[in-house]
C-alpha positions in Angstrom: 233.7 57.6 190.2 231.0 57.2 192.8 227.4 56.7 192.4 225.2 59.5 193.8 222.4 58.3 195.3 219.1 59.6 197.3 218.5 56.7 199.6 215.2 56.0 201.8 216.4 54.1 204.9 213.1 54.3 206.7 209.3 55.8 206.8 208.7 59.4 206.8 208.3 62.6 205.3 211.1 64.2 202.6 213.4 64.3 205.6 214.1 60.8 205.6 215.9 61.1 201.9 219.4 61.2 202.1 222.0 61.8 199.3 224.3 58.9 199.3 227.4 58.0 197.5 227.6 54.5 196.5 230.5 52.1 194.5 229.6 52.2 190.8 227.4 48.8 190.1 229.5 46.0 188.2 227.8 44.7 185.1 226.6 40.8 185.4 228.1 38.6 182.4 226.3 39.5 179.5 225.1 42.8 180.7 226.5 46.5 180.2 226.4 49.4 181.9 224.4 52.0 181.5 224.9 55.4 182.6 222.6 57.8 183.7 222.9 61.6 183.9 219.9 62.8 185.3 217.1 60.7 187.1 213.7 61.5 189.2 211.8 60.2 192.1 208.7 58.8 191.3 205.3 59.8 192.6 205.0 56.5 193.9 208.4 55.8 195.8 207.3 59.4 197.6 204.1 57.7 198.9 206.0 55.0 200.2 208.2 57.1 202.2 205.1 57.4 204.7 201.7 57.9 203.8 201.0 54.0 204.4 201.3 53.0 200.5 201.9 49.3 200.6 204.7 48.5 198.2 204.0 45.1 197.7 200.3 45.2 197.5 199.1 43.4 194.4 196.5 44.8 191.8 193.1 43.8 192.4 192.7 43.1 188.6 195.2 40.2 187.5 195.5 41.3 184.1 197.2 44.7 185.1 
């Protein structure tokens, strides 16, 4: 069975999500798999789509 996936191949608005079917992840040694039945974007994955959020900007305060 395939994995369904929204995928986010560039910057942009909501158009730039695409649903995506993808191979079913293998599990590393000494992992299992997990499956999911439903799942969400988060707030923050949608500012990244294109409102300038950097993604790998650190916290100002270290101990966060």
């Amino acid at each position: 069975m395939a994995l369904k996936a929204v995928a986010m191949n560039q910057t942009g608005d909501v158009g730039v999500l695409a649903h995506v079917d993808q191979p079913d992840p293998l599990p590393a040694p000494g992992m299992v798999p997990v499956h999911i039945a439903f799942a969400g974007v988060n707030f923050m994955d949608i500012g990244a789509s294109g409102h300038g959020i950097d993604r790998n900007a650190q916290s100002e305060d270290p101990g966060r």
